[in-house]
N, C-alpha and C positions, 0 to 999 in steps of 0.2 A: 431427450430430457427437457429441449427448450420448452416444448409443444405441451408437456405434463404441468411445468410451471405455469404457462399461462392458463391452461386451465385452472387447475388448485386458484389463481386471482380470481378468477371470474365465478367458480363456484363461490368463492370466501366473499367477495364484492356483492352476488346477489343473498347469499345468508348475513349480510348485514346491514344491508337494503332494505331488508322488508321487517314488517312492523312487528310480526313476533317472531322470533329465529328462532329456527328447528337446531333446539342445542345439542339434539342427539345427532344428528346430519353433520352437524359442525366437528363436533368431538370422533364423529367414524371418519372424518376427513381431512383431520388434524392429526390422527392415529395414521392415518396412510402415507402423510407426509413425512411423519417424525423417521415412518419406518423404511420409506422410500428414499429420500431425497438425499443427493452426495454432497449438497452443502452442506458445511457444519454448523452453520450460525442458523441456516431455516429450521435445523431438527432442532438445534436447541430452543429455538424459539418454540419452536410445536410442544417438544416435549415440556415445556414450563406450563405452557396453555392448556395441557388435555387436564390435570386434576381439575381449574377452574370450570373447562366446560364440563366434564362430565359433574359436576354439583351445580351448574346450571341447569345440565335435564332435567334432575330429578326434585330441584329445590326452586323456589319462585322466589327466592329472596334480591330484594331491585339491588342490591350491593354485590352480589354475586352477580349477576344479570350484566351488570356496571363492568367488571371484574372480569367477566367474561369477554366483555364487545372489547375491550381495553388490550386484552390478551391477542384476539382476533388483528386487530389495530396493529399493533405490531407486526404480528404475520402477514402479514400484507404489506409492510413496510418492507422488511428482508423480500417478500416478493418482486415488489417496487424494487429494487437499487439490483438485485438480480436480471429483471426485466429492461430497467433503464440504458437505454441506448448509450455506447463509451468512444469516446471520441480520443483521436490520435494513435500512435501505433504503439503497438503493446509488442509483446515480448522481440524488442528489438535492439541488437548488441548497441550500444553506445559509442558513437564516434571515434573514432583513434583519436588524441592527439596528438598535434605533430612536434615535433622534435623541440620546438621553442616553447609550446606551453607544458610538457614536459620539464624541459630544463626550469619554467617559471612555478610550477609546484614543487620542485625538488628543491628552490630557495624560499619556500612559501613566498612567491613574489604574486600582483594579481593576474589576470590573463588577460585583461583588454586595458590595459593602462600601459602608456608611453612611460620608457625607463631612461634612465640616464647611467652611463657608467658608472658612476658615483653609487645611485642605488642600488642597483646591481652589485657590484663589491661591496658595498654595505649588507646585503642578503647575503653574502658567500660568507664574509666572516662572519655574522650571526649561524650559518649554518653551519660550517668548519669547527668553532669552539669544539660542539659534540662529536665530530666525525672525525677529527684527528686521531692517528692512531699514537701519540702520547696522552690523549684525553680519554683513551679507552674506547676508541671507533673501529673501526676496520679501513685496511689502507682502498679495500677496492670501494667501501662507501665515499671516503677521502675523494679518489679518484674519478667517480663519479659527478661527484660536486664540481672539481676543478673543472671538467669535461662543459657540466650546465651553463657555469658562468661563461665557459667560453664562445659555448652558442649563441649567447645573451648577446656577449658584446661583438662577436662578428658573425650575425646571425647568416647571412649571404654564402658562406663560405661550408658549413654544414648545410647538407642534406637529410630530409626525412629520412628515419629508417623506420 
């Protein structure tokens, strides 16, 4: 599929190139894309561009003409960003955290900032209020809070899990 896209650039790149583009060439080549290609965003772009070029064939008018290359312009942008080389790794599961920056989202505390016990129990009762189960929480959410803070303040002593 790669190999068909760079073509469709390079056929599009020299039909608007050159000084009078063959609007019928453009439009049977825009028709192929619309009908071929598995991206959603290039057909859509095709399929918006083929009424302009085919009234390009047939009509000389410089605002169609305009309207056309405009069209084209575009397609060749989706071409572009499909083509464009992606850097860093892609579909790759996200880091585990470990047990203390777990415990530090579960008191919305931040993750790379030095805490003090003080702050820390400051986080557990702002997060307790709702999680008590006279406040309408659940005791094993309850329980889990107590568990964070505890990590917080004797981090050495828990292990990852």
């Amino acid at each position: 599929m790669m190999e068909r896209v760079e073509s469709w650039k390079l056929a599009l790149e020299r039909l608007r190139s050159g000084d009078a583009a063959d609007w019928t060439e453009a439009g049977r080549l825009v028709a192929e894309i619309a009908r071929v290609s598995s991206e959603a965003t290039l057909r859509q772009a095709a399929d918006q561009a083929l009424p302009v070029l085919r009234q390009a064939a047939v009509n000389d008018d410089p605002t169609i003409i305009l309207a056309a290359q405009r069209r084209i312009g575009v397609i060749l942008e989706v071409l572009h960003d499909l083509t464009a080389p992606r850097f860093g790794r892609r579909n790759v599961m996200p880091k585990k955290l470990s047990s203390e920056d777990r415990a530090r989202r579960m008191l919305g505390l931040p993750l790379a900032v030095q805490l003090t016990c003080d702050d820390i129990n400051q986080a557990y009762r702002r997060a307790a209020k709702g999680k008590h189960p006279d406040q309408g929480g659940s005791a094993q959410a309850f329980i889990e809070l107590a568990a964070a803070r505890d990590i917080l303040i004797h981090p050495g002593v828990h292990k990852d899990a």
